[in-house]
C-alpha positions in Angstrom: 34.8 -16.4 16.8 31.5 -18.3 16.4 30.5 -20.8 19.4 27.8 -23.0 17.7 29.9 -24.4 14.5 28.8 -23.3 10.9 25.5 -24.9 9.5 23.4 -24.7 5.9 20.9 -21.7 6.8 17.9 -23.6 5.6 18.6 -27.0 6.9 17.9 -26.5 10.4 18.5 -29.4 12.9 14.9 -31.3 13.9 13.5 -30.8 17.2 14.1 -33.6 19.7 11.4 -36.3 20.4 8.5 -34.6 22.8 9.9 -30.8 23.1 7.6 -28.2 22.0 8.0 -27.0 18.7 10.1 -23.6 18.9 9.9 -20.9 16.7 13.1 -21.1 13.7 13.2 -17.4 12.4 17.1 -17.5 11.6 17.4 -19.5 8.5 17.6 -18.0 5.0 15.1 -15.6 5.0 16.7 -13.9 7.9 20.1 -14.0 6.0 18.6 -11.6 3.3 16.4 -9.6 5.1 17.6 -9.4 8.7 16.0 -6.1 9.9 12.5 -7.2 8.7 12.8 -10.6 10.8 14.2 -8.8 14.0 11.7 -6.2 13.6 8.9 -7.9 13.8 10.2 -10.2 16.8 11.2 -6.9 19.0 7.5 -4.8 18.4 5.6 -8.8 19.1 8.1 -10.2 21.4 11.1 -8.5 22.6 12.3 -11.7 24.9 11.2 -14.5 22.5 12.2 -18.7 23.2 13.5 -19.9 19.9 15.5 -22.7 17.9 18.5 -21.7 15.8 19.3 -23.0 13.0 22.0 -25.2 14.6 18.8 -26.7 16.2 19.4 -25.3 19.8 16.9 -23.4 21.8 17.9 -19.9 22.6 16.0 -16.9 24.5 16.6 -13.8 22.1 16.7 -10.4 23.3 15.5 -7.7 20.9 15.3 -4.3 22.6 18.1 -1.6 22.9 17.8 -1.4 26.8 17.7 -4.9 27.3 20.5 -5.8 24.9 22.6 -3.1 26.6 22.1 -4.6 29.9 22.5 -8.0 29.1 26.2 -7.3 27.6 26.8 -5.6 31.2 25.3 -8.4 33.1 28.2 -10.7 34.9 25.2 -13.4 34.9 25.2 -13.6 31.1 28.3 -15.9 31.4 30.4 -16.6 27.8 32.1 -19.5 29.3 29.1 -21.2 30.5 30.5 -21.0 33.8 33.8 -23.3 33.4 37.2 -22.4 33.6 39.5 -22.9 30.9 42.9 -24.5 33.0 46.0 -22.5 32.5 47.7 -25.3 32.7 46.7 -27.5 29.7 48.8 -26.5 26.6 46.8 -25.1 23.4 47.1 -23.7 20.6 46.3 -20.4 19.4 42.9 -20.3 19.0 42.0 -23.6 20.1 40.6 -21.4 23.3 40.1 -17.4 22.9 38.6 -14.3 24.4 34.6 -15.6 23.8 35.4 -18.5 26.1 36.4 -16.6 29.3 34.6 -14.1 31.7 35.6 -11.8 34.1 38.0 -11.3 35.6 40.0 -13.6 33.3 38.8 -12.5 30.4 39.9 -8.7 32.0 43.7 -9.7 32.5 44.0 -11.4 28.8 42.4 -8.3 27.4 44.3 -5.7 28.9 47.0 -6.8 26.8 45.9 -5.8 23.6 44.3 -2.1 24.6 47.9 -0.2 24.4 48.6 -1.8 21.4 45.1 -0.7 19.2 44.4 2.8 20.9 43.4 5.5 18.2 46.8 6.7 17.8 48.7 3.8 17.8 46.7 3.2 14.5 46.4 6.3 12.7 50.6 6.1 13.2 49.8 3.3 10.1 46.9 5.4 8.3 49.1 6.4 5.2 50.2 2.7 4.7 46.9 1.7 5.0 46.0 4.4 2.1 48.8 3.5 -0.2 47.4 -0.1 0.0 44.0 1.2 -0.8 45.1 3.4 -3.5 47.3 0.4 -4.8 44.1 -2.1 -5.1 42.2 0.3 -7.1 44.4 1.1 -9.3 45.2 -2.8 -9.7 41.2 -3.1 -9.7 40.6 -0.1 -12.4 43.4 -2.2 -14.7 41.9 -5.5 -14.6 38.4 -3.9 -15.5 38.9 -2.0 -18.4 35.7 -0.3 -18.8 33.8 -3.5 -17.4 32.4 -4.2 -13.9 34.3 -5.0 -10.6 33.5 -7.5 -8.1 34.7 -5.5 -5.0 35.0 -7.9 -2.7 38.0 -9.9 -4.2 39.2 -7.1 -6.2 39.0 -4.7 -2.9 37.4 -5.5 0.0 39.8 -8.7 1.0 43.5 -8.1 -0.3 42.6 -4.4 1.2 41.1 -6.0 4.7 44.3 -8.3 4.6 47.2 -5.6 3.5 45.8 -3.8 6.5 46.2 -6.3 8.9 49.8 -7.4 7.9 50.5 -3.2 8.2 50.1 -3.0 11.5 51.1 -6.6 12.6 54.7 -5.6 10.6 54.3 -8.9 8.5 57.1 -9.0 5.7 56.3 -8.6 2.0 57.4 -12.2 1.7 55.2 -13.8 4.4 52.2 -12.7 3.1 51.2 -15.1 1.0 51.8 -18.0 3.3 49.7 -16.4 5.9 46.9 -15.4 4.0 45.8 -19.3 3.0 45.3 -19.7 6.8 43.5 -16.7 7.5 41.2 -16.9 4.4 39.6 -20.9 5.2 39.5 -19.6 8.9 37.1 -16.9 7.5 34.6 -19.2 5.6 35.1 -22.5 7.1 32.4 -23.7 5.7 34.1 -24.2 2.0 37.0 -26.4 3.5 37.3 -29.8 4.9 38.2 -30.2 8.7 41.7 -31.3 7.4 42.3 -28.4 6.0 40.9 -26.0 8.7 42.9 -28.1 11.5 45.9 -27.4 9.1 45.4 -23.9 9.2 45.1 -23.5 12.7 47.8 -25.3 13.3 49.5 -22.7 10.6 48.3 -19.7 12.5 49.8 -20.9 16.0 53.3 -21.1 14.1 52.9 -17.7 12.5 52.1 -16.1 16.3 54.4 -18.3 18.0 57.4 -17.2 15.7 56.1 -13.6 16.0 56.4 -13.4 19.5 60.0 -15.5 19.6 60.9 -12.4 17.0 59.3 -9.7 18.6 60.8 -10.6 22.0 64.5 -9.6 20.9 63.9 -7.6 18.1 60.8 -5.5 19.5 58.8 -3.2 17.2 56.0 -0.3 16.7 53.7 -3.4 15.8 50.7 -5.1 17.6 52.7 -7.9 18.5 55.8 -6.2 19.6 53.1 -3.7 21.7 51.1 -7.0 23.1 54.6 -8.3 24.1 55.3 -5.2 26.3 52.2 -4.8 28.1 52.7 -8.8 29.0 56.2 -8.3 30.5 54.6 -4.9 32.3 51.3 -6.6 33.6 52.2 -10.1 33.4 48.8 -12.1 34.2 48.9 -14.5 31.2 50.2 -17.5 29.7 52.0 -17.7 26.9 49.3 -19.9 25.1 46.7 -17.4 26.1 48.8 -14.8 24.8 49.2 -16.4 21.4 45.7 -16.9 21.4 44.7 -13.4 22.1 46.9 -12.7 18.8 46.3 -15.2 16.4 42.0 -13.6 17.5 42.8 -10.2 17.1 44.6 -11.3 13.8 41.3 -13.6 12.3 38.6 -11.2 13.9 40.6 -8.0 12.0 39.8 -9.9 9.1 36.4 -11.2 7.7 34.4 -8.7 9.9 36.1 -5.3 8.5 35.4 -7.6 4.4 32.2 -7.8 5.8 31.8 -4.5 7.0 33.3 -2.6 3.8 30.6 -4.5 1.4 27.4 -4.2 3.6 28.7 0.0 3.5 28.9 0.1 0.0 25.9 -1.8 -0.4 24.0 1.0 1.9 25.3 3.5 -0.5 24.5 1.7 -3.1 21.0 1.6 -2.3 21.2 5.6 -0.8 22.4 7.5 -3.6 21.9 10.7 -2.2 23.7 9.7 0.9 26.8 8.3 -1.4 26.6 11.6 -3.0 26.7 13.5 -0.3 29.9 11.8 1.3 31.1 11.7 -2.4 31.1 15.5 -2.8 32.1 15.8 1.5 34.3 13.5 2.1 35.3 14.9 5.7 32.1 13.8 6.5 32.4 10.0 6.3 34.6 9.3 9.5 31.2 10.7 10.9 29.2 8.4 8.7 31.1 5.2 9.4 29.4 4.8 12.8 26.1 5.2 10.9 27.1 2.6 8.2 28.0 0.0 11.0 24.4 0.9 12.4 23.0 0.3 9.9 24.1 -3.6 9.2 26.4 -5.2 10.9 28.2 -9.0 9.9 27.3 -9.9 13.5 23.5 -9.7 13.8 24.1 -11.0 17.0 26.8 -11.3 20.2 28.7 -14.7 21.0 25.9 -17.0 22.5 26.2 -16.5 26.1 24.6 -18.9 28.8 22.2 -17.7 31.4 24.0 -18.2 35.2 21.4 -17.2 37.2 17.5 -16.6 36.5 17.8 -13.2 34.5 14.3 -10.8 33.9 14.5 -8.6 30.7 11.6 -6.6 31.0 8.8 -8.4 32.0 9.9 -12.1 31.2 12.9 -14.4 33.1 15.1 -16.5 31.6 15.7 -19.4 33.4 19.7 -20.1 34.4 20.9 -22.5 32.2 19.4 -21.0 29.0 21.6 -20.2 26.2 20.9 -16.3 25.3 21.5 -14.0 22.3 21.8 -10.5 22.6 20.5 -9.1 18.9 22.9 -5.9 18.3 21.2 -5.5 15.4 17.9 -5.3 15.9 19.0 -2.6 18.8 20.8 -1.2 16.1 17.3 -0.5 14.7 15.1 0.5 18.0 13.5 3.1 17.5 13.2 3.6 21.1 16.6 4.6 20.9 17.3 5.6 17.3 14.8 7.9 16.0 13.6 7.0 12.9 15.8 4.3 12.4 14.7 2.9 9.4 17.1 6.3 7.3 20.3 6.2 7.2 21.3 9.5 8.3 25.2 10.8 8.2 24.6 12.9 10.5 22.9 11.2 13.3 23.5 12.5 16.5 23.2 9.1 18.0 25.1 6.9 15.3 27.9 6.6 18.2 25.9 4.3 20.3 25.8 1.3 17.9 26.5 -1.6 19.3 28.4 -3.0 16.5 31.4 -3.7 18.3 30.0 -4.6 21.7 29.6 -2.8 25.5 31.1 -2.7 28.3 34.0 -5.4 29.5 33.5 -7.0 25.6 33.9 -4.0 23.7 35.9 -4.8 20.2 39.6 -4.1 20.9 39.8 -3.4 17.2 37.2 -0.9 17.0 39.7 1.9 16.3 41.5 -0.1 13.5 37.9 -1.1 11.7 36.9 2.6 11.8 40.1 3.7 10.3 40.1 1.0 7.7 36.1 2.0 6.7 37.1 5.5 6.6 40.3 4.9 3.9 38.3 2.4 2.3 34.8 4.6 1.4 37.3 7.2 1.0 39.5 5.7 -1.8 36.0 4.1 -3.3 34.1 7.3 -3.4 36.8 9.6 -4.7 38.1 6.8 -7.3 34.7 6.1 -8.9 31.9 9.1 -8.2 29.3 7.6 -10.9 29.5 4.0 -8.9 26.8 2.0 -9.2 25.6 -1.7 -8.4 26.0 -4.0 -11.7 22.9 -6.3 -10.5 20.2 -5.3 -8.3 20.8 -4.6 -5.0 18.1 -7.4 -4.1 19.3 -10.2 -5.8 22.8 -10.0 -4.1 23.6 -13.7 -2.5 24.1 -13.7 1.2 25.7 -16.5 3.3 27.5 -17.5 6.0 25.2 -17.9 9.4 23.2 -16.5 11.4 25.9 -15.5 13.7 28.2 -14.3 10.9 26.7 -13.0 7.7 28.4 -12.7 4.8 28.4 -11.3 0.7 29.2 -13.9 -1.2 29.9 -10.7 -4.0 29.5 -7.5 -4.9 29.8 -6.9 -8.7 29.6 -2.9 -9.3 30.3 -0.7 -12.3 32.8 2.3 -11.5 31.7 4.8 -14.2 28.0 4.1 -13.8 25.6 2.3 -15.9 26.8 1.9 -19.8 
C-alpha cells in the first residue's frame, strides 16, 4: 500500500518558505504519458532531486542497474529505520509488509510463500476460468451489439471472483466483502469515515477467517498462511492478520490495473493482439512483456535513505526519501533492447521489475500472472475483431503517482460498426 496518502495530481503542495525550488515532474502530465516523463529524466539525469506531488522532496532513481541495486540495498530502509512494537495491538492493515525491513519483514513474509507458489495456484486455474468465462458471457448479454466498458464489466468482478477463489470465500460473503475492498482501492472517492469503516471491516473478515481456518483448515491462502505460522511461528497474530488482509487488497486493484493497461497495449498493437489472438499459447510468454511494458506502480514504496548511498556518480544523502522508478527500468534500453516495441517474444521480458527484487519480491506474482493469462485468454478468444470505442489517447487516467489507474476502458467486441 501507498506511504505518502493520495493527492489531486495537479495540485501539488507549495514549497516551504526559503528551500530551493525542486523540480515537480509527477503531476498529470506524468499520469498520461509516464514513459515520455521518465525517459527524459533517466538519458538527462538518472539520479535527479525532486518534489512529488504530495510536496515532498525525493531523490529519483531512473536506470535499470541502479534501480536493481537500490531494491537489494539494506540501506534503502522501508521503515525509515523504526520498529513497529509487537506489542501494541493493531488492526489489519493499520501496519503491513511496506513498513518493516529485514529481518522482520523476512519472518512475516515467509508465511505467505507456501501458500502462493505456482502450483498452489494453478490447483485454482479452472475456477478462475469459469469466472472469466462467466463475466463475458454476462458482459456480451448486457451489450447487445453495443460497446463494453471492461473494467466494471470485466476487469473488477473478474480481479475480485479471483481473489475470493483462492481465499475460499463463500458465495454469500461476497458481497459484504467486496464494499471494503473496493473504497480501499480508490480511497480517494470516500470520506475518512467510510475508509476507517472499511478497514475496520477487513480486520473482521481476516480475523474470522483465521478463527475458521484454525479448526476447520483448508486448501486456501488462509488455511495455508495458518500452517506455515504454527510450523515457523515468528509472528503475531496482528501481523498475521495484517499480512492477509495485504495480500487480500494488493491482489486486488493492481491485477484491475494490470488487465486494462494489457488490453490497452493491445489495443494500440494490433498486430501483436493478433498474433496472441491467432496463438494463444503464446500469451503466458507475453504477459511478462505486457507488465513491462506499463505497470500500475510506476514506482516502489518510498523508501528512506539510512546511510549516504552513491548511484552512479551522485550520493544521496541518509535521511533522503528515495524512489526507485521500475518503470522507467522497465524501459532502459541499456537493459532492454529496443524497448520502446513491445515484443512477445522478448528474450529479456522476464527481468521486469514489475513485481519487485530481491527480499520484496511480490508474493502474488504467480497469482497475477495466472490471472493475466485467463484474462487475455478469455478476452482474445471471446472477441477477435476487439477494438477501442474512443481513442486510445483520450482515455482518462488517475489515481497517483505511486498508483496509476483507468478510470475506463469502453471497447467494441465485434470491431468498429
Amino acid at each position: 500500500m501507498d506511504t505518502e496518502p493520495a493527492v489531486r495530481a495537479d495540485a501539488p503542495a507549495p514549497a516551504p518558505a526559503g528551500e530551493q525550488r525542486l523540480p515537480e515532474p509527477l503531476g498529470a502530465e506524468f499520469l498520461t504519458r509516464p514513459d515520455s516523463t521518465l525517459a527524459a529524466i533517466r538519458e538527462t539525469c538518472p539520479v535527479a532531486r525532486i518534489r512529488t506531488p504530495a510536496g515532498r522532496p525525493a531523490w529519483l532513481v531512473t536506470r535499470a542497474e541502479d534501480v536493481r541495486a537500490g531494491f537489494l540495498d539494506p540501506r534503502l530502509s522501508l521503515s525509515g529505520g523504526r520498529v513497529p512494537d509487537p506489542g501494541v495491538r493493531r488492526r489489519a492493515l493499520d501496519v503491513t509488509l511496506v513498513n518493516y525491513d529485514p529481518p522482520d519483514h523476512t519472518r512475516i513474509r515467509r508465511l505467505a510463500t507456501p501458500a502462493l507458489t505456482p502450483a498452489r495456484m494453478a490447483a485454482h486455474r479452472e475456477q478462475i476460468e469459469r469466472a472469466a468465462h462467466e463475466l463475458l458471457d454476462a458482459a456480451d448479454a448486457a451489450r447487445g451489439h453495443g460497446p463494453v466498458e471492461l473494467m466494471d464489466a470485466f476487469a473488477r468482478p473478474f480481479a475480485f471472483r479471483s481473489l475470493c477463489e483462492v481465499f475460499a470465500v463463500p458465495q454469500e460473503e461476497r458481497a459484504a466483502l467486496h464494499e471494503p475492498v473496493a473504497r480501499l482501492a480508490d480511497k480517494a472517492k470516500h470520506t475518512a469515515g467510510a475508509i476507517e469503516e472499511s478497514v475496520a471491516r477487513i480486520d473482521a473478515f481476516v480475523r474470522g477467517k483465521m478463527a475458521l481456518r484454525a479448526t476447520a483448515a483448508g486448501d486456501d491462502v488462509v488455511s495455508r498462511v495458518l500452517a506455515a505460522w504454527r510450523e515457523q511461528g515468528g509472528a503475531t497474530e496482528d501481523e498475521v492478520a495484517s499480512l492477509l488482509a495485504m495480500l487480500l487488497l494488493a491482489g486486488f486493484d493492481s491485477t484491475v490495473q494490470a488487465i486494462g493497461m494489457s488490453v490497452v497495449a493491445l489495443l494500440g498493437h494490433p498486430e501483436v493482439r493478433h498474433c496472441l489472438r491467432d496463438e494463444p499459447r503464446r500469451i503466458p510468454r507475453a504477459v511478462d512483456e505486457l507488465l513491462r511494458w506499463d505497470t500500475p506502480g510506476p514506482f516502489s514504496t518510498k523508501r528512506v535513505a539510512l546511510q549516504d548511498i552513491r548511484f552512479g556518480d551522485t550520493v544521496v544523502p541518509a535521511g533522503s526519501g528515495v524512489l526507485l522508478s521500475v518503470a522507467a527500468a522497465n524501459h532502459d534500453p541499456r537493459c532492454h533492447a529496443d524497448p520502446g516495441t513491445l515484443d512477445p517474444a522478448r528474450s529479456t521480458a522476464a527481468r521486469h521489475l514489475t513485481f519487485g527484487l530481491g527480499p520484496h519480491y511480490c508474493p502474488g506474482s504467480a497469482l497475477a500472472r495466472l490471472e493475466l493469462t485467463v484474462a487475455l485468454t478469455g478476452i482474445l478468444g471471446r472477441w477477435p475483431r476487439l477494438t477501442p470505442a474512443v481513442p486510445l489517447h483520450e482515455l482518462v487516467w488517475g489515481g497517483g503517482y505511486l498508483h496509476r489507474r483507468l478510470a475506463a476502458l469502453p471497447v467494441l467486441p465485434d470491431g468498429p460498426a
